[in-house]
N, C-alpha and C positions, 0 to 999 in steps of 0.2 A: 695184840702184841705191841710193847710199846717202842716208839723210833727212841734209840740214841742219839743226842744230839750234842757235838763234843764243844769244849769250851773255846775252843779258836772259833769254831762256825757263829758262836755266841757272840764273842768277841769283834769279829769281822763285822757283825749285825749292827753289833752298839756303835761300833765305830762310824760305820756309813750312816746312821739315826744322827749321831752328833754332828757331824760334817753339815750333815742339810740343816738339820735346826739350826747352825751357825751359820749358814749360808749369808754373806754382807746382805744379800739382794735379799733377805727377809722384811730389810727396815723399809723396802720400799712397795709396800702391801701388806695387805690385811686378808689372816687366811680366813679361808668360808669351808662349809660342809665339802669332806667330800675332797676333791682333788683342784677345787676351784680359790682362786685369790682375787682382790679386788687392789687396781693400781690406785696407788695413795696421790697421784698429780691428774689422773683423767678420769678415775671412778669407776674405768671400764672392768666387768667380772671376764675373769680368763679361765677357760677350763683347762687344765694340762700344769699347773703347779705353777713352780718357780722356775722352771725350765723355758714356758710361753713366756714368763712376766718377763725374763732377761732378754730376749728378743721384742718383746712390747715395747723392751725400753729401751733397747739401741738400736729403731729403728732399722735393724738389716729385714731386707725382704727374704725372710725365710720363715721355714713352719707355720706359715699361712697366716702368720698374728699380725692384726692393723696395728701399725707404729703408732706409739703415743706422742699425741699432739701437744701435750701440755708439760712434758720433761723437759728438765734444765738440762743444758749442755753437759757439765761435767761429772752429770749423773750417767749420761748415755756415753761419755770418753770412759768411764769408769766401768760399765756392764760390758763395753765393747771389749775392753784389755781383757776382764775376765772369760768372755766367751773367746780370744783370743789364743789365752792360757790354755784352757778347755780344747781345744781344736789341736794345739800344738803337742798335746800329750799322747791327744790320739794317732797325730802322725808319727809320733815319736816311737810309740809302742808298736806301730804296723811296721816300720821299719827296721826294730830290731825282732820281730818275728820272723820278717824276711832271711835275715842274716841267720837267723838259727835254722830257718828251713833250708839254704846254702849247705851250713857248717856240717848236714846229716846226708847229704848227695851222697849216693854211692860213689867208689873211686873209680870204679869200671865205666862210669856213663857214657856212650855213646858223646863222642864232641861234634854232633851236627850243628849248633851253634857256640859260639864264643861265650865263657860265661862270663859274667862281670860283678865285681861286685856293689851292690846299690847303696849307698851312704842317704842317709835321711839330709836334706838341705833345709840347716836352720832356717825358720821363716824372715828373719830378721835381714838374711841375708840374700833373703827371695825381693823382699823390697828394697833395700839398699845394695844391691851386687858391688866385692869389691872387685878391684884391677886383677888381683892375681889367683886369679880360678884357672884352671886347666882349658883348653881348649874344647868349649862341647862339640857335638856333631849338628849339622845343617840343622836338620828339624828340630833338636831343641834351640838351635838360636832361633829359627820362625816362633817357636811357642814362649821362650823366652821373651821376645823382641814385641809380640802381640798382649803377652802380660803386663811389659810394661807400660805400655799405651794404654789398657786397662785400667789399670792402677792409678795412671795417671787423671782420668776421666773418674774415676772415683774417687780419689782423695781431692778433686778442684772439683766436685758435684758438676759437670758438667754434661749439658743434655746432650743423651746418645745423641738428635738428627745430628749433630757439630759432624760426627763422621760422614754425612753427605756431601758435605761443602766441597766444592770443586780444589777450593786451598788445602784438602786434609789428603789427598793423593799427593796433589804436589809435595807437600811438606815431606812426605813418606818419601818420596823420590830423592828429591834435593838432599837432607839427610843421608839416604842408603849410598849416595856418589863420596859422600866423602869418608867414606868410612870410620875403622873402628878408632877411637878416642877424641871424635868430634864433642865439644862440647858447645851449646846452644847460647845462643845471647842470654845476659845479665836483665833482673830486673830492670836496672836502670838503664842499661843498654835499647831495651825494649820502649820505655819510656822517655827516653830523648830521640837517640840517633836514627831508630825503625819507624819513630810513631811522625817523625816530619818527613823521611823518606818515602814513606808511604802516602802520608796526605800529598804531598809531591806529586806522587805518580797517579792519585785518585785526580787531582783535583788538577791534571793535566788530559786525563779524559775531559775533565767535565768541560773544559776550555773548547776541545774539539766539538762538543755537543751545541756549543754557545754559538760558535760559528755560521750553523742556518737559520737561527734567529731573529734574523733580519729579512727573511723570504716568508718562513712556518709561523713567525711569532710563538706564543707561550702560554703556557698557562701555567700558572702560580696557585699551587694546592696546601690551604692549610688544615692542616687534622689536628686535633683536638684531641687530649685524653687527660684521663685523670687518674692519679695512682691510688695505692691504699692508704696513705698519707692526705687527699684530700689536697695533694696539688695539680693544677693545673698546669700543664705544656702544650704549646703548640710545636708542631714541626711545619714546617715549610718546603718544600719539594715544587721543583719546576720542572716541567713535561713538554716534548715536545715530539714529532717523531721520529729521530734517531734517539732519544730515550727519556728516560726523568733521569734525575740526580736528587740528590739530598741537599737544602742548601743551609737549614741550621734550626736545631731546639731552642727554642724560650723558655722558659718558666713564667708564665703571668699569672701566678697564685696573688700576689701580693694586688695587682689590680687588673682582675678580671674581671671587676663589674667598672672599672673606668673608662668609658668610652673614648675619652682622647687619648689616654696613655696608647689603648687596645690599636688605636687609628694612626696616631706616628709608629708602632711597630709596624702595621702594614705597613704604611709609608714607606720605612726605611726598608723595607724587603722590594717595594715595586725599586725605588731609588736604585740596589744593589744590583737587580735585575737589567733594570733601564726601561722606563715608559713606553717607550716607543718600543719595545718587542714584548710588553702585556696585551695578551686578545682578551682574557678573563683571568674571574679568580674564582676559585671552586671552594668553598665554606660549607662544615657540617655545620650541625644543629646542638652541638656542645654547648658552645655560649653565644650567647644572646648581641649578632652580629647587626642588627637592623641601626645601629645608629652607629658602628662603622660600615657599614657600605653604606650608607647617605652619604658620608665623610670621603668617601672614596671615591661615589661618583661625583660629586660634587667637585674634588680636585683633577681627578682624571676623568673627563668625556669619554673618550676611546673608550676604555676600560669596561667590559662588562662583571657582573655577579653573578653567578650558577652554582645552582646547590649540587650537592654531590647526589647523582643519578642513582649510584646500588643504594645508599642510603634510603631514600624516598620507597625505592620499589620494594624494599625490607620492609619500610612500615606500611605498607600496600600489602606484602606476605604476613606481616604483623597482624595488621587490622582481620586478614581473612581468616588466622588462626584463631582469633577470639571469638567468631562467631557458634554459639552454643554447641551445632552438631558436627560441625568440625573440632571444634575444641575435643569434644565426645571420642568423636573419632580417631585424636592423634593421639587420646588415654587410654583408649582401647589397645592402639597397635602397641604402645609403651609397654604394656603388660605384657604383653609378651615376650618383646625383645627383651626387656628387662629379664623375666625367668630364664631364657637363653643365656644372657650375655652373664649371669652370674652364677651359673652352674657350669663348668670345667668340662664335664661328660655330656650336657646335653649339647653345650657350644660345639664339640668336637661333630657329636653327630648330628648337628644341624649341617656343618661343613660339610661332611661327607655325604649328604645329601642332596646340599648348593652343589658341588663341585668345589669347596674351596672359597665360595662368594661369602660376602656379608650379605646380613639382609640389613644393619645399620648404616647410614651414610652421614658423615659431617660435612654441612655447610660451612661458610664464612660468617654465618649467621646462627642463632637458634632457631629461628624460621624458616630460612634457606634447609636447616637439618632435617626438621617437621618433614616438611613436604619428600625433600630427596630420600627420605627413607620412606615415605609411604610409597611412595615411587617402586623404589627397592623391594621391599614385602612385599607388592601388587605382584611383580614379576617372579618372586621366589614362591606365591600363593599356592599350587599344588604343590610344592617339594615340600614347603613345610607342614600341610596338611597331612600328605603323605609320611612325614618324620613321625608325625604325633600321634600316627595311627598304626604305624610299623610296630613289627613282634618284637624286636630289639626294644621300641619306648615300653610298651606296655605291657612286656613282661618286667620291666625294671623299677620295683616297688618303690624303692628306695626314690626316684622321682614321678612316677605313674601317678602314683597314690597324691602324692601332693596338691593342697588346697590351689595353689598358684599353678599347678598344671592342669587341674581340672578346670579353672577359669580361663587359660590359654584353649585348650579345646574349644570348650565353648565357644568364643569367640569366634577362631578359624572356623569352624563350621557353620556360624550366622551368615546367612546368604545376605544380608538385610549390612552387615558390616563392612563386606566386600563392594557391596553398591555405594557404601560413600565414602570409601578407599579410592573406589574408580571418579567417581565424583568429584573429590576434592585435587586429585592428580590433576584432571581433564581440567579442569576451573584454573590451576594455579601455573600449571605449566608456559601458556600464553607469558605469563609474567618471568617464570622463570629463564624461557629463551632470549626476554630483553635486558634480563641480567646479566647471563651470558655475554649477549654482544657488547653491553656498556663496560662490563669487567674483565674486559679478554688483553687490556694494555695497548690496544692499537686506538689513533683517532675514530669515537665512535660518537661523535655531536651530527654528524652528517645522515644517520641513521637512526636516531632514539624517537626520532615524531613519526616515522612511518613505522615502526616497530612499538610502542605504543597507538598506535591507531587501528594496525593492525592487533594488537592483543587484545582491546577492548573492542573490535568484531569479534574474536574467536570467543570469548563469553557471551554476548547477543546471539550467537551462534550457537550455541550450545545449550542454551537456557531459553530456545526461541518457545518451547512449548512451555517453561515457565516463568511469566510473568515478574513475580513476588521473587525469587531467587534474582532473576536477570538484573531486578532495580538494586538488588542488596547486594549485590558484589560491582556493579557500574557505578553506582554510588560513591563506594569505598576507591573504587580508581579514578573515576573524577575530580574527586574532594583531592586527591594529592597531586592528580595530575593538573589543576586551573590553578590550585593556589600555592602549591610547592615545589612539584619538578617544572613547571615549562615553564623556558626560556624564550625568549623571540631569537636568542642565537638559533637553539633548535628549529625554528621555523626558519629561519636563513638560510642554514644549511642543510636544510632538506630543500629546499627550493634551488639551491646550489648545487646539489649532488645530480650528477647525471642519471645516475637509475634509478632517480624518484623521476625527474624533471620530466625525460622522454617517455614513462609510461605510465604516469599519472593519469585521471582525467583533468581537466580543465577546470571542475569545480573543485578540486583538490586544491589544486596551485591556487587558484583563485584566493580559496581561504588563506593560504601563508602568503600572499604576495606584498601585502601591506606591511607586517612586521618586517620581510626583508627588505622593503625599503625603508625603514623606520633603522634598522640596521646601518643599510647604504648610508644613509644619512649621517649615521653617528659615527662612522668612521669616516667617512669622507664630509670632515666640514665646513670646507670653503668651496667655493664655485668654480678654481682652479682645481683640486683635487676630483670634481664631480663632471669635469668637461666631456663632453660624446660620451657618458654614462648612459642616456637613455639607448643609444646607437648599440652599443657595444649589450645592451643588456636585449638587445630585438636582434641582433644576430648568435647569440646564447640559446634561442628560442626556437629561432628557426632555423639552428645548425648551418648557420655561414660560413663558409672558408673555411678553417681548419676544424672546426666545431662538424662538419659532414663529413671528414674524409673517412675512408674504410676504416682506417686503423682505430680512429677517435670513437667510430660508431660501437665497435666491437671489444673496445678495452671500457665500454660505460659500465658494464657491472664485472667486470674482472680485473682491475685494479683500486686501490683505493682513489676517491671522489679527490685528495686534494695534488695525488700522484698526477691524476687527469687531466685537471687544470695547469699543473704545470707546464706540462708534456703538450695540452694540445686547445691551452687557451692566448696564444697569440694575438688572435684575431682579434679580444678583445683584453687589452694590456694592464687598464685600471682594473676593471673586472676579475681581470686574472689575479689582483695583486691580494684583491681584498679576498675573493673566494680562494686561495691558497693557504691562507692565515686562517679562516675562521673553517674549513673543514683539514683543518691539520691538528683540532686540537681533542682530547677524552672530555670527559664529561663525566667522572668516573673515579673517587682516590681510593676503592678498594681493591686495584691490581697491586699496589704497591706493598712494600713490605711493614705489617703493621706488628711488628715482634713488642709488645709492652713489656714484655717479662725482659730482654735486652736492655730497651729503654729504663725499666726500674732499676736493673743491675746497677747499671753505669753513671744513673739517677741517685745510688745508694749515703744515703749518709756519709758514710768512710770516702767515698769516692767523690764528694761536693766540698770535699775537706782541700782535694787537691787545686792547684791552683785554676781557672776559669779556661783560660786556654788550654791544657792540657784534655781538659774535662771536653772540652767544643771535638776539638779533635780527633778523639777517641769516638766518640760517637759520628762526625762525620765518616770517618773511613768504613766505620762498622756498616752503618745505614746501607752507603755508595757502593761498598761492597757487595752485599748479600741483594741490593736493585743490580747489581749489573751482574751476578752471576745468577739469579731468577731470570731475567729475562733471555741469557743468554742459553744456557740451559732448558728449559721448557718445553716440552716435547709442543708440537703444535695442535697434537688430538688432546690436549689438559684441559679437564673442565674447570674454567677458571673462577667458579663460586665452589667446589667442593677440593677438600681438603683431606690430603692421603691418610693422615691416621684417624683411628675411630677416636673420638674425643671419652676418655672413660670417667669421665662427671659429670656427663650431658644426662637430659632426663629419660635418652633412650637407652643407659647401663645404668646409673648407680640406683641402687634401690632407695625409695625413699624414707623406707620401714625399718624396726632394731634390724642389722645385717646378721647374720649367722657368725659363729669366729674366722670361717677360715674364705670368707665372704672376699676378702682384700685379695689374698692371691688367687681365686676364683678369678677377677675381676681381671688378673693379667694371664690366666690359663691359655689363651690365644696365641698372646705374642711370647711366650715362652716355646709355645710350639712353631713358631716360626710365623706364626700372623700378625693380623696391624697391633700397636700398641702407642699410645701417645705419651712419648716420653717425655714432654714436659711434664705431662701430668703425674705419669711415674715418677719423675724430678721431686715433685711438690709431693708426691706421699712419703718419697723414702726419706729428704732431709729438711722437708717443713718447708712455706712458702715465702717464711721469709728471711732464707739464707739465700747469701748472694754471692755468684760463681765469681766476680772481680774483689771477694772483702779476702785481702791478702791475711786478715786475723787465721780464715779454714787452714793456711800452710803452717800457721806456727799451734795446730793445733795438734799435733801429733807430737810434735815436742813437749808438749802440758801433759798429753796422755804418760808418753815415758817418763819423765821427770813426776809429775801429781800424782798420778792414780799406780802406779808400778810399784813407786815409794809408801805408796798407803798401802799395796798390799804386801810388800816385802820380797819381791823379786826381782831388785834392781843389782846389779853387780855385769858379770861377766858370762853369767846363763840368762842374762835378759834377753830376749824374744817376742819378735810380733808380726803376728801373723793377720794378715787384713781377711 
């Protein structure tokens, strides 16, 4: 029997054929077999038509498609207004469905509730609300009031953490008191009258902080980095213990390999400081400092050089990760978290078999990462066995069956892979708790030489039955600890610190007794500065006078070593002056706040354009800010080498093989359900890495959208609309 098929149902057919074959977003791909297109700026094959490629190309995170890396801007303002339009028709039509499902109500109906009628709210006027709307009800002003915070973080690409900041409750507060028709400071408002008022009040802490300077002394930390531009900046930061502060960016691209230019910027920094409250200076391993600090000690005696402590002991985690069967072993555990962390459904039910734990952890390091997540799997080791072996996994074809879960088994069940899981933990931990202590932000130069002395027993210790292992990893912390991290300060102030001093043996002290007088000497050096030193240094020893009293014996390991001196080295007044200064100081620039992606911001082309002071500015406050609300903030149980979100382009999630399509939002499946998610790094998928949240060009880009792309497609008048 044959179907009739009328000419309208024909009609309606051809009609919707010609719509897509005209589809604008055809010119931008090339169709393939089958349902699949290939994008004409990244090459990438999309399966799902031209429906995926319009999301490929305006980067929004939906329908699971990775944003294209390689589209021009006013190609993606142009696909975004269309999926815009798209979005806005559908609302359009749900809401007059509504209204016709009302207008059929019986007239009898029960009035248990108030009916009302629902009006579709143009989108246009969901982002720009004007004054004379009706009064809504409380919870839509909450929902309203939270969209537009929203919106706002979305149209300025701004990274979700910004809502942690202690100043993003405030703001909310301050705002809600003054009620409705507040309006907010003016650009320019912002950049004159806020930005010196506020340096004002930064730089009126910092004053307060300056003030024990003269007792604690300082230390002077410069970091190093280098952007994607290939320039160099130093930042300078001084530490003492009532806090660091920020004291100011350079740019020394233009003469980084010049050693004197390199040596009057220090200068001028000890200068600003003042000589006499420099105990050290703390230099990474960026650039090539060896003939500025000859330059430095050479002007400043006093002045010691110390290399930054986490750094050294990263490349001590570094060196141990290279060796073959660890190397093996942190590729093994990779494969698996990787298969977790990029499947949606197996994430979930790994969770629900942690309890909700990751088995991934981020460092401060990629090394730091290594270790703390094999840490992690050692511990989560039967749950995920047991995940992999559950009737829920392996009645589930659909990942059972998979080449990358059969090799995840495998693994988890090698007895032989667990052994050097447990191995490489047990080996690297020693290391990792003197991270710990040198990056926790307190003076930790009084403790890094017994806390390295001690970690290189706990490998002799553990390696005592083997030989050939013991020398291969004591090696590798020797070689960094004779020729790169140690200090004679460290030997100083371990011999200064009361709870080495008093429970030491005698051949311990012995061995650092020479560099602390090699020490004594450099800071005290005239023969009036050095008087009844040997006195004073023989009743330190044998706890004389206030050095024995109850209180002094009992605060030796329960307060800090330069607290102790203060409080309860009278007896011995020069001694006291110098051991207050030199166990008052870190040893350490990676508690601080190391935001590059900040730094590049405000670093940006557009933004070097403004004038030099403005630019100082702006970044002093930013810096000072987010050190004094980390420190003040900080719970005291923080592990101060790992870092709260899962980093998702570390080598323990992204895969390193073609991805699947829908591989991208796999990848944030987690923190859509309410788990970690790093949204910088979300930041950098969804608007590219190198748009910058300070290029004032992102506000007037929505203006280009309405005016450019509305007018290309012929919907600008008085029904124009836009919906984000």
């Amino acid at each position: 029997m044959l179907r009739t098929i009328s000419a309208s149902s024909l009609g309606h057919k051809f009609y919707i054929a010609m719509v897509r074959e005209k589809d604008v977003c055809w010119e931008y791909c090339e169709k393939l077999e089958g349902n699949k297109v290939r994008c004409r700026f990244c090459q990438k094959v999309l399966n799902g038509g031209i429906s995926r490629l319009k999301h490929h190309l305006s980067r929004l995170p939906s329908k699971g498609v990775h944003p294209c890396s390689k589209v021009r801007d006013e190609v993606t303002d142009r696909v975004r207004a269309i999926i815009a339009l798209k979005e806005e028709g559908k609302e359009a039509a749900s809401a007059k469905k509504q209204r016709l499902a009302e207008t059929k109500l019986p007239l009898n109906m029960p009035a248990s509730k108030p009916l009302m009628t629902i009006e579709a709210t143009p989108p246009i006027t969901k982002v720009f609300p004007s004054g004379t709307q009706m009064a809504p009800s409380p919870s839509f002003d909450r929902e309203n009031a939270e969209r537009s915070i929203a919106l706002f973080f979305f149209e300025n690409k701004l990274d979700f953490s910004v809502a942690r900041s202690s100043s993003y409750q405030l703001m909310m507060d301050a705002v809600a008191k003054c009620g409705h028709g507040f309006r907010g400071p003016s650009s320019e408002t912002l950049k004159t009258t806020w930005l010196e008022r506020i340096k004002t009040e930064v730089s009126q802490h910092s004053k307060e902080i300056e003030n024990e300077w003269a007792t604690t002394g300082c230390t002077i930390i410069a970091d190093t980095w280098t952007d994607n531009k290939s320039r160099a900046l130093i930042n300078f930061l001084v530490s003492s213990p009532s806090g660091t502060f920020f004291h100011k960016s350079v740019d020394v691209s233009t003469y980084f390999k010049n050693t004197k230019c390199l040596a009057d910027l220090f200068d001028s920094v000890i200068q600003d400081v003042g000589p006499e409250n420099v105990v050290q200076i703390i230099m990474d391993d960026a650039l090539n400092y060896d003939g500025v600090g000859s330059q430095i000690m050479q002007n400043y005696s006093t002045i010691f050089l110390s290399p930054c402590a986490s750094h050294c002991l990263n490349l001590i985690l570094e060196d141990f990760s290279k060796i073959d069967w660890v190397n093996r072993c942190i590729v093994q555990a990779q494969t698996i978290s990787r298969f977790v962390y990029n499947h949606t459904w197996v994430l979930n039910l790994m969770k629900k078999f942690t309890g909700g734990q990751e088995v991934v952890r981020t460092g401060i390091t990629k090394s730091v990462s290594n270790f703390l997540s094999l840490q992690s799997m050692l511990k989560q080791r039967s749950r995920l066995k047991h995940m992999f072996n559950s009737p829920e996994y392996s009645t589930n074809p659909a990942y059972a069956n998979k080449s990358q879960s059969l090799t995840c088994t495998a693994i988890l069940e090698d007895n032989d892979f667990w052994r050097t899981v447990e191995e490489c933990v047990a080996v690297s931990e020693p290391l990792m708790k003197v991270l710990r202590e040198v990056s926790g932000g307190k003076p930790a130069v009084g403790s890094i030489y017994e806390c390295m002395t001690k970690a290189k027993e706990s490998i002799r210790t553990y390696y005592i039955m083997d030989e050939n292992k013991c020398k291969t990893f004591s090696d590798i912390v020797d070689r960094r600890w004779q020729n790169q991290l140690h200090s004679p300060l460290h030997a100083a102030a371990a011999f200064l610190n009361p709870s080495i001093h008093y429970t030491s043996e005698d051949k311990f002290l012995r061995m650092i007794k020479k560099e602390f007088l090699d020490v004594l000497e450099k800071l005290l050096p005239t023969p009036e500065l050095r008087h009844d030193m040997t006195g004073q240094i023989f009743a330190f020893k044998k706890a004389q006078g206030l050095f024995g009293g109850s209180l002094a014996i009992e605060a030796r390991t329960t307060i800090s070593p330069g607290l102790w001196w203060e409080q309860y080295g009278d007896s011995a007044p020069g001694l006291q002056r110098v051991a207050v200064r030199i166990l008052s100081q870190v040893c350490s620039a990676s508690t601080f706040e190391r935001n590059w992606i900040t730094f590049q911001q405000i670093h940006s082309e557009k933004r070097n354009r403004l004038d030099k002071e403005t630019l100082n500015d702006l970044l002093y406050i930013n810096y000072n800010l987010k050190l004094a609300s980390r420190m003040k903030g900080k719970p005291i149980d923080t592990d101060p080498i790992q870092v709260d979100d899962i980093d998702m382009t570390s080598d323990w999630v992204e895969e390193t093989e073609s991805p699947i399509q829908t591989q991208w939002l796999d990848r944030f499946g987690s923190a859509l359900d309410g788990g970690d998610l790093n949204t910088r790094q979300f930041s950098n998928a969804l608007f590219g890495a190198n748009d910058h949240i300070f290029d004032e060009s992102n506000t007037e880009r929505l203006s280009s959208v309405a005016v450019g792309s509305y007018s290309s497609l012929a919907f600008i008048g008085n029904s124009t609309k836009f919906h984000l």
